[in-house]
N, C-alpha and C positions, 0 to 999 in steps of 0.2 A: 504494500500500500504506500501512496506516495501522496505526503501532506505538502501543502507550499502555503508560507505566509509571505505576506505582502506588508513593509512598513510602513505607511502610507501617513503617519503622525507622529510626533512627539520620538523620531527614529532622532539623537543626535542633538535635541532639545526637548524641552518639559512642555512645551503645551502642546496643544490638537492630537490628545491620544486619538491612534485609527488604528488596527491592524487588520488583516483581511487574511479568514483560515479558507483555503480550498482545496479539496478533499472529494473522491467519491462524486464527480460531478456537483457540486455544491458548495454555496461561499456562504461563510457567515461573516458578518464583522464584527470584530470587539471594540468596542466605544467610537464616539464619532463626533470629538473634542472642538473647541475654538482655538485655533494658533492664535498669540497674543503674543506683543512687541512693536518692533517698529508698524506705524499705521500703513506704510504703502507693500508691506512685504507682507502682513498678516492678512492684509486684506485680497490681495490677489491670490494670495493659498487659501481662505478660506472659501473662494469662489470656487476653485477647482476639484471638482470630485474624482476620486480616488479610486472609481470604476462607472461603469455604466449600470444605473442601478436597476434593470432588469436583470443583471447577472444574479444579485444579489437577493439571497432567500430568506436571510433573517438578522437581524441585532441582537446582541450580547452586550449589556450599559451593564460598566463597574459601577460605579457611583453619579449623583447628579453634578458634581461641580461641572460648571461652564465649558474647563478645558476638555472635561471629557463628555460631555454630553451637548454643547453646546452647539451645534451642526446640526444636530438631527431635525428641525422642520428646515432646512435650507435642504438635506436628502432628500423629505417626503415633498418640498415644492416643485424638485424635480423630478418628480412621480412615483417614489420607493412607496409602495405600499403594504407591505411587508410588515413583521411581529418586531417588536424591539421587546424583546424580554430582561426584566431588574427584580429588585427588588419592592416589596411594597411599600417600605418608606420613601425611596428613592423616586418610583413613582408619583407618590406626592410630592415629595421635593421638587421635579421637573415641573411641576404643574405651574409653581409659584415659580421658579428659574427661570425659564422657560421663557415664560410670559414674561420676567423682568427684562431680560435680557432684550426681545425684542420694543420692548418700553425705552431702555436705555439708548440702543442703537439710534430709532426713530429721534427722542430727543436729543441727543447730542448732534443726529446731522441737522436738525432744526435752530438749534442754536448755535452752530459754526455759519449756516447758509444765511442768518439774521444778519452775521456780522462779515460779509460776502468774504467767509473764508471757507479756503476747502476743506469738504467733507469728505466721508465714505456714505455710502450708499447702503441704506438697512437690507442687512441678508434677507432676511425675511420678517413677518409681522404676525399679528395674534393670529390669523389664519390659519396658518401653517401650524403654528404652536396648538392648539386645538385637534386638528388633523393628527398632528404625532401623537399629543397626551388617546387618541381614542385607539391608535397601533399598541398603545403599551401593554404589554400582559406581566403583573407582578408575581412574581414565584418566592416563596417563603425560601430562608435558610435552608439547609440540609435536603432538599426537597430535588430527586433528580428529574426532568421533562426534558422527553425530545422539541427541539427548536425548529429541527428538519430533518429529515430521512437522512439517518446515518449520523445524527450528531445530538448528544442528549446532555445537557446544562446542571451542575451542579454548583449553589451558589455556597460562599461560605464566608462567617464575618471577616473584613477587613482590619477593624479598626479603627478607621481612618475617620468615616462622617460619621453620621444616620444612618443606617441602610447600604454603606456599603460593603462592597463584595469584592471576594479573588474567587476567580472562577476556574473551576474547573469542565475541561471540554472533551468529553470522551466522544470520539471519532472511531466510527466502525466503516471498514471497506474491505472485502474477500475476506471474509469470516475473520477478519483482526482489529481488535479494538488496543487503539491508543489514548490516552491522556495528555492534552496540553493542560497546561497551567497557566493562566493570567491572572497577576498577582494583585489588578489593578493598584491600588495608592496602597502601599501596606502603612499599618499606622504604628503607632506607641504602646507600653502597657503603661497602666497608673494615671490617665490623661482622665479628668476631670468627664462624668458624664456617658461618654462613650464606653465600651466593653470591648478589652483587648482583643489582638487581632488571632486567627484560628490559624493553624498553620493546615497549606491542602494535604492530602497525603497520595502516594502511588502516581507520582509525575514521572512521564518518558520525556517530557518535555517544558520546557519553563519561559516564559515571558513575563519579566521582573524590571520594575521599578527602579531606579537609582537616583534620587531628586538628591540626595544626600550622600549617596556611595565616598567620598570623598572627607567627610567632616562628621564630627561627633556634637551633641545637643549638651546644653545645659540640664539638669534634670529636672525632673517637675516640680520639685520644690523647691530649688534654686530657683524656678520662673517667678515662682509664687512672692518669694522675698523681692525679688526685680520688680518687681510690680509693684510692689507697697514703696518702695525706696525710689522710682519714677515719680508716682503719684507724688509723694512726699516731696521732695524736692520742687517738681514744678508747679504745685498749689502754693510753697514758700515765697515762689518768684511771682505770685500773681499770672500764671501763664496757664494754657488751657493743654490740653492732649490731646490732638487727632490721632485717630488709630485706625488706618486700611486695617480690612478685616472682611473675610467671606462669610456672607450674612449668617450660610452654612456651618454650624460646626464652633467656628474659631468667634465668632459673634458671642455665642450661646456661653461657651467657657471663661472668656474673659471677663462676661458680666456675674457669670457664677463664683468666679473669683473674688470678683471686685465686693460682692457679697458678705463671703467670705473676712475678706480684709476690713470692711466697715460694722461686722458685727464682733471681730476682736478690737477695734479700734487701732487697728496698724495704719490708716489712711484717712485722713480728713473726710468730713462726710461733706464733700462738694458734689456738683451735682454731673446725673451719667445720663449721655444722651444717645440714645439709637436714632442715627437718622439714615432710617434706611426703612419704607414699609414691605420690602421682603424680606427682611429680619424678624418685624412683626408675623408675617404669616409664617413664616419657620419655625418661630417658636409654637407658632398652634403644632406645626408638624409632629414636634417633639413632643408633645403634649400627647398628640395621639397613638405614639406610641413606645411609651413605658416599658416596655418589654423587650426593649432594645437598650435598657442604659446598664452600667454597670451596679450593679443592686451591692456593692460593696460601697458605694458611697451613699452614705446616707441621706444626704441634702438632697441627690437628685430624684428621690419620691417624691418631691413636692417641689422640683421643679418650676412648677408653673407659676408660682406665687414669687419667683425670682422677679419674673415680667411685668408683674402686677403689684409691685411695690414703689410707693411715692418717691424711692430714692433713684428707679430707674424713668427716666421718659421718653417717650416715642413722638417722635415726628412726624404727622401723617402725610403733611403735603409742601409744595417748593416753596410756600409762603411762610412757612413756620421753620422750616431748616434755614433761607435767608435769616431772619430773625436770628440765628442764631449767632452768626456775624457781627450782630449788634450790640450782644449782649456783653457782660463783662464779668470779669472775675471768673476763678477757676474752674475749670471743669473739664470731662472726657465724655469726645465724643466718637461716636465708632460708626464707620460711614464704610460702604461699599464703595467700590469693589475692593478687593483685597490684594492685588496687584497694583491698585492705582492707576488703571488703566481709564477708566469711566467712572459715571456716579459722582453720586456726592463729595464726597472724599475729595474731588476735585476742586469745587468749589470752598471749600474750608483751605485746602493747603493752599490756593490763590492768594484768599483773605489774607490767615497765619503765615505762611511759610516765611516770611523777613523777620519775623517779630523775634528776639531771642527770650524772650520768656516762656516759648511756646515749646512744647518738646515732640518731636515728630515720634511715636510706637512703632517699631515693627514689630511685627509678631507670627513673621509666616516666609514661607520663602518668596521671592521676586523675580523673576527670570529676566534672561537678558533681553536689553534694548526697552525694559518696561520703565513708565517713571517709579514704581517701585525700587527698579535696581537703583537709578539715579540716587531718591532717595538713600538709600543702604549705602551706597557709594559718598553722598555729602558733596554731592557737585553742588559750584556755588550759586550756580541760577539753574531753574527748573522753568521748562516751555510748557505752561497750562492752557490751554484755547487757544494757541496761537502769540499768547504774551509770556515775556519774561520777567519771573521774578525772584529776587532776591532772592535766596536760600540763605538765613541765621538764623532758623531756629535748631535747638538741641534735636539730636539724633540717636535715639535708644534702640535698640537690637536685642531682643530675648528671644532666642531660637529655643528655648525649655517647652513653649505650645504649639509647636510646630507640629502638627496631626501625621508626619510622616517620619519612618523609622530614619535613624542616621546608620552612620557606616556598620555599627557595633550590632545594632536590632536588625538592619539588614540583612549583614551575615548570619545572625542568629536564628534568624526565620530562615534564610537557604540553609543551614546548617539542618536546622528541625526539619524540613522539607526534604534535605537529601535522605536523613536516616531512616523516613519514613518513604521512601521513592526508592527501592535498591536498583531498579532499573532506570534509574534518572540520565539520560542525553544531553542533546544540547539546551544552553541555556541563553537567550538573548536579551540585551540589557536597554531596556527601554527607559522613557520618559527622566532625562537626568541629561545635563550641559558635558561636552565634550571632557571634561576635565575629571567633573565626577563619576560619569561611565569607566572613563579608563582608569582610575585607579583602583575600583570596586573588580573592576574585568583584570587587571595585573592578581590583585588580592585570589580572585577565586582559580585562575588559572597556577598561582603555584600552589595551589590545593586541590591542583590535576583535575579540574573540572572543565567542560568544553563548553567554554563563552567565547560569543562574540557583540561584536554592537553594532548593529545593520546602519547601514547611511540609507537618507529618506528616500522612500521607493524603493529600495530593495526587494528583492525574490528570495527568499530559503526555502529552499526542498528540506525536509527530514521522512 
């Protein structure tokens, strides 16, 4: 039997996971991410589809974040009609994603074309996002279902968000069944909320993550300390905190933290502002499903009462996040995207970003070419809309919440995985910058393992 994958995303960089299994007359694809970075280079890959999609008989979605899921109604506008099978949080997640995302797009070319500067042109619109959310079919954890003749899905927790998944993809052709392994995002153990990630077992095959292969995390309670001692300092300076933040996930922890922190009194009780209203519905998400959080942490049974406390506030609309601009004296606010690519986030760093009392948070990784990385890097001016502005404010880095494993949990999950895979092959190193691939690919190769790191579009027969 002869399987061929296709790199078609995030082969060589971290965004636009795609990979494409063909096998047995039959393609499935695994995620079908947004490339994000430069605007004229992300934008012309995200236009380009990565096969003809009548070839295409089924979707395999690791999780909802944007880079991985974020494609799919610009596929179904070009007439995939087809199953995209996840999970059933993940499912919901898309729903509210989904729809943001083509919200954001739509506004941002509207407000670049106000001010006769160039735009990109919205992939697609709620239409399409409607269209995809009615393709999706959720499949419980531990749960195996055929996708398509000859290829049956087993999903299993990641870690990483809500609802996501490493998947396993058992491939049958001339009476022999194989196992891929797609790791999607593997996450942390001990990470606030979330429930550590599963390791798969009995892989021939491996498609793995490296966003981190390269560098090791602070831990989670060192984050925890970083955080009170941010906060602390820049409420002494009278200075506010913007925090990028994917509304998904890293949104939800840092307010559980901040929680946290204000009911030991480690942090001034200044006030915490979500501006972001698919933060809001995320958190319903979470809400509905309790049965996915780590039930060793106590606090997160009750959850929901995090969102509904006078200490945190939501933003509902652009006239009340403006306002926010106005306002004075300390505070943190947590504003999408999480990249710094789009969204609100943008609008606050405009205002703040000269002020040195102001402390920019990262809290997540930033790929190249994004004003994320900018940020992270501390260039002295940052291009927001088309204007430049000053960059003085302070610049904090806690990689301790970073929802994906580092080099150490990496290996440790491939290590758990081999010993559980005695028939384990080749192993390809996806979603992770040319730097952190190859040192994770050096590491597992003199530990006699067959890796490689596909350059984008590539073909692997196994």
């Amino acid at each position: 039997m002869s399987i061929e994958i296709e790199f078609a995303g995030a082969a060589r960089e971290v965004t636009g996971s795609c990979h494409i299994v063909r096998a047995a007359g039959r393609t499935v694809m695994l995620d079908c991410g947004l490339f994000q970075g430069r605007r004229a280079d992300s934008a012309a890959k995200n236009r380009t589809l990565p096969l003809d999609v009548a070839e295409l008989d089924a979707i395999v979605l690791s999780h909802a974040h944007i880079d991985h899921a974020g494609r799919l109604p610009f596929l179904v506008g070009a007439g995939y009609r087809g199953p995209i099978f996840c999970t059933p949080a993940t499912r919901d997640l898309c729903a509210l994603m989904l729809a943001d995302s083509a919200h954001i797009q739509t506004k941002d070319a509207e407000f670049l074309a106000r001010r006769g500067r160039e735009y990109v042109e919205p992939l697609y619109g709620q239409r399409e996002v409607v269209q995809t959310l009615s393709q999706m079919i959720a499949v419980p954890y531990e749960r195996a279902l055929a996708v398509t003749p000859g290829f049956v899905v087993t999903f299993v927790d990641a870690g990483h968000i809500l609802g996501s998944a490493s998947v396993m993809l058992d491939i049958t052709a001339d009476d022999t069944t194989r196992r891929l392994v797609f790791s999607g995002d593997v996450g942390r153990k001990d990470l606030p909320i979330i429930r550590d990630p599963v390791v798969p077992t009995g892989a021939h095959a491996l498609i793995v993550e490296s966003t981190y292969g390269d560098r090791d995390h602070a831990s989670v309670s060192g984050a925890r300390d970083e955080l009170a001692r941010v906060v602390r300092e820049t409420a002494a300076r009278g200075g506010r905190i913007p925090i990028p933040a994917f509304a998904v996930g890293r949104t939800q922890e840092i307010v559980y933290e901040l929680h946290e922190l204000l009911d030991e009194g480690a942090i001034p009780a200044i006030p915490i502002y979500i501006d972001s209203p698919l933060a809001s519905g995320v958190t319903g998400v979470f809400e509905m499903h309790p049965e996915m959080y780590d039930q060793s942490e106590s606090g997160v049974r009750t959850l929901g009462r995090l969102f509904r406390d006078d200490r945190v506030r939501f933003t509902r609309d652009v006239d009340e996040s403006k306002r926010l601009n106005q306002a004075t004296g300390p505070m943190v606010i947590i504003a999408a995207s999480g990249m710094a690519e789009s969204g609100r986030i943008l609008h606050h760093l405009a205002h703040g970003a000269s002020d040195p009392r102001n402390t920019v948070l990262i809290v997540g990784f930033m790929a190249e070419h994004t004003l994320g990385r900018r940020l992270v890097e501390r260039a002295p001016v940052l291009r927001i809309y088309g204007e430049e502005i000053p960059f003085r404010a302070h610049v904090e880095i806690i990689s301790g919440y970073s929802a994906h494993a580092d080099r150490v949990e990496l290996r440790q999950w491939i290590d758990a995985l081999r010993a559980q895979s005695p028939s384990l092959g080749p192993i390809w190193l996806v979603h992770g910058e040319a730097s952190a691939q190859d040192a994770l690919a050096d590491a597992l190769a003199a530990d006699h393992l067959q890796v490689s790191t596909p350059e984008p579009g590539s073909r692997h027969t196994w």
